[in-house]
Residue, then its C-alpha position, 0 to 999 in steps of 0.5 A: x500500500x503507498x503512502x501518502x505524499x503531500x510535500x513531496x507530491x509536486x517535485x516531478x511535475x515541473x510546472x509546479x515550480x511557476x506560480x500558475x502551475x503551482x495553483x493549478x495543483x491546488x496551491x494557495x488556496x490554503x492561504x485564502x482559506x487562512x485569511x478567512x480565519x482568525x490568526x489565533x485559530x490558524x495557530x491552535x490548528x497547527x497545535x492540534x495538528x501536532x507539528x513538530x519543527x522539522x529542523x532538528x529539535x523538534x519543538x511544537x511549532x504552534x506553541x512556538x508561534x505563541x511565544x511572540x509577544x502578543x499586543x507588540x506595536x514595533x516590526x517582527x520578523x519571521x526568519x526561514x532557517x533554510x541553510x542544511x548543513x547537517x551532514x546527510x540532510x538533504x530535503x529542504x534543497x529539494x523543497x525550495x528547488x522543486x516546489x519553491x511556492x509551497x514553502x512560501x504558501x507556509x510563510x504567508x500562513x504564517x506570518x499572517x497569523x503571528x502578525x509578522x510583516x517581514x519575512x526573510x529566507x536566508x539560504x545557504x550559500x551553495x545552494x545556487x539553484x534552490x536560491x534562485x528558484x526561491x527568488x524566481x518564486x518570490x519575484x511571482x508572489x509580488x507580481x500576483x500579490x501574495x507578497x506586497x500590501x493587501x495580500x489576496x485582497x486582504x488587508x494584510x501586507x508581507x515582505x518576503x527577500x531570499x538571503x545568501x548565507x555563507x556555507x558556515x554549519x553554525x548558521x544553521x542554529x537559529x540564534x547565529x542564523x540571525x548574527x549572520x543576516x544582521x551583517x555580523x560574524x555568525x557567532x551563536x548569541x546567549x539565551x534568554x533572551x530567546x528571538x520570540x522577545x530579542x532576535x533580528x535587529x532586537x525584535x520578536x523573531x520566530x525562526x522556522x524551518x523550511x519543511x515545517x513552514x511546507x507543513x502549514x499549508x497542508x493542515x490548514x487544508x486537510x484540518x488538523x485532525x486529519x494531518x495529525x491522524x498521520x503520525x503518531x502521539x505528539x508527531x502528526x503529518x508526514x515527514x521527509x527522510x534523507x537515508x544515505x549510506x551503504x544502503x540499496x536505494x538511498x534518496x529522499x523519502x517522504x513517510x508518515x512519522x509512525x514508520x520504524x527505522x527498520x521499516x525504512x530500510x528494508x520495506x522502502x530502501x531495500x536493504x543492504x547493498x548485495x553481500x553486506x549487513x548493516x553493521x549501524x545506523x545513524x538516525x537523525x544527521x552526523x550529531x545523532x548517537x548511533x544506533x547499532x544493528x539488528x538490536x536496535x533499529x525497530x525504533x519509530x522514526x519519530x522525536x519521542x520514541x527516538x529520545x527514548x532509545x537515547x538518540x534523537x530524529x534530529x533532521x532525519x538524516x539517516x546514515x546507514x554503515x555497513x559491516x565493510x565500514x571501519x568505525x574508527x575511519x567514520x569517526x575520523x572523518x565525522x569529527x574533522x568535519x565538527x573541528x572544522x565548522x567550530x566557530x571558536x567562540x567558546x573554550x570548550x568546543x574551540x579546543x575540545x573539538x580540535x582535541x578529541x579530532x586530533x586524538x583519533x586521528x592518532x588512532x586511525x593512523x595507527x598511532x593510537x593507545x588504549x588510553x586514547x579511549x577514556x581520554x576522549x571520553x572524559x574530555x566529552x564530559x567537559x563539551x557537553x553542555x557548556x558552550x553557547x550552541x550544541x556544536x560542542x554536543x553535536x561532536x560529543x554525542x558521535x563520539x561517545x556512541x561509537x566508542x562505547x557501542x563499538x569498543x572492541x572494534x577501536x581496540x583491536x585497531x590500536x593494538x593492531x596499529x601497534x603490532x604493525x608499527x616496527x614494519x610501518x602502517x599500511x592500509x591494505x594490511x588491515x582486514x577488511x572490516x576495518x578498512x577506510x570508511x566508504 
């Protein structure tokens, strides 16, 4: 039986990315039925419709939008996060390249029910494609007025400017998104105060993702019943997967939130790649902690059950690692990554992502000792939780999973390193199991 597709239901009809293909499929007529509503029942519709933030944390969107100062006279600003720089994530691109008016259906929703009246969609920097079919799209929005004063006919006026980030990963966390579109170093800012009461330009500001503000329209279509119908308990709609990785068929899955992360990968993805096993499985982007495999990828794909399992759906970027996969070669290559992207702006995570980087760098070039291990461990304890973002526990919590959950494996690798040191090391003398991450 197929499953309902509602995001993802235009990206092969390419008209849809022109503003009258877009309303022949049926598009802006969920804008029109909002401005026949009351902004705060536009608001309880997405609460009750249980949408959650697609962009990595997964708080409830609608009280999210409660949170703006009601009976506030100064400007607010509605801030479209759509920079995606987590590792394997790959859905929001998509959204804006081929299906641009959907998201910008979702902004006008909802600015007009938190009396937002200027909304920017900064995007990252590479996206060059996804960035002009966004500004192709908004260009439309004026000319036909959904965009401008009196929209639809309404009494209601939206500003809407697309914004070319830079390629940094730290601008994906909302509060450094906002340093960057002010013009400044994008440099995480302390909270409270959070955005809702002081973000762009020291005003109320509500930042969302782009797959979450794709969702409105739908549930003010569909009803928020229906949408909520869905998913599951607290998780309502559809959600979009990124799987990659040693798997059969990797791409872009739209599929409700009741779906198990075992299901996705065999019923959907096809399994293994022919000869393998998956060995582990990354849930929710490169920051998530692993999961290992068969024991424990029966886990619903949704926030809950995903917290429960001590990981996270984070921005259901599912990696999957296949026994030929080395995990001290994984790891290297992850925490590289998060020791380049540091923005430096707190000891912790400056210096610990460096550290624990250069640690198993020693170890995956057979360098390593046994105490590497435990060292790394107990640096993590002074990352986690102590820095401005999450960037310090997005490397953390990487680390820590794939130490503990495959301990032997990285011990082997040393002791193995240093029985090979006298002849020096050489890559194709390690077994297969541990060779270079794929």
């Amino acid at each position: 039986m197929s499953s309902p597709i509602f995001l993802t239901k235009n990206f092969k009809n390419p008209e849809a990315q022109t503003y009258d293909g877009y309303v022949k499929a049926g598009g802006y007529a969920a804008l029109k039925k909002a401005l026949t509503m009351k902004p705060e029942e536009i608001i309880e519709e997405v609460k009750k419709g249980n949408l959650r933030g697609r962009g990595g944390a997964g708080f409830p969107a609608g009280v999210k939008w409660g949170f703006l100062p009601k009976n506030y006279t100064g400007p607010k600003y509605l801030c479209v996060n759509a920079d995606e720089g987590e590792p394997g994530t790959f859905k929001d691109g998509p959204l804006m390249e081929f299906d641009p008016h959907q998201m910008l259906e979702g902004i006008a929703i909802t600015c007009y029910a938190t009396d937002i009246h200027s909304a920017y969609v900064y995007i990252r920097g590479e996206f060059h494609k996804a960035f002009r079919a966004v500004e192709l799209a908004i260009e439309e929005c004026y000319a036909k007025g959904i965009f401008g004063p009196n929209v639809m006919g309404s009494n209601f006026s939206l500003e809407c400017r697309p914004h070319p980030g830079a390629g940094a990963y730290i601008c994906g966390e909302e509060t450094g998104l906002i340093s960057s579109l002010e013009g400044k170093k994008g440099f995480p800012k302390l909270k409270p105060p959070f955005p809702a009461i002081k973000g762009l330009f020291d005003c109320p500001t509500l930042v969302n993702n782009v797959e979450t503000l794709a969702c409105v329209p739908h549930i003010i279509n569909m009803g928020a019943e229906a949408w909520a119908a869905l998913g599951c308990e607290k998780n309502g709609g559809t959600k979009l997967y990124c799987v990659s990785g040693q798997i059969s068929k990797p791409g872009l899955y739209e599929l409700p939130h009741s779906v198990t992360l075992k299901e996705l990968l065999y019923d959907h993805c096809g399994g293994p790649l022919s000869g393998r096993t998956i060995k582990a499985v990354i849930p929710g982007g490169s920051s998530a902690k692993i999961l290992k495999a068969p024991d424990e990828i029966d886990v619903r794909m949704d926030f809950d059950s995903l917290g429960k399992a001590g990981t996270m759906l984070g921005s259901a970027a599912v990696i999957v690692i296949d026994d030929s996969t080395s995990m001290v070669r994984a790891l290297d290559n992850l925490l590289r990554f998060y020791a380049h992207e540091s923005c430096g702006q707190c000891t912790p995570c400056r210096e610990g992502t460096k550290w624990i980087s250069k640690i198993i760098r020693r170890v995956a070039n057979g360098q390593g000792e046994i105490e590497d291990l435990d060292k790394i461990l107990g640096i993590l304890t002074n990352m986690v939780g102590n820095t401005i973002c999450v960037l310090a526990d997005a490397a953390a919590f990487p680390a820590e999973s794939f130490i503990k959950k495959f301990r032997p494996e990285f011990e082997e690798y040393i002791k193995r390193g240093k029985r090979m040191s006298m002849t020096g090391w050489r890559e194709e003398a390690v077994p297969k199991a541990m060779a270079g991450a794929h």
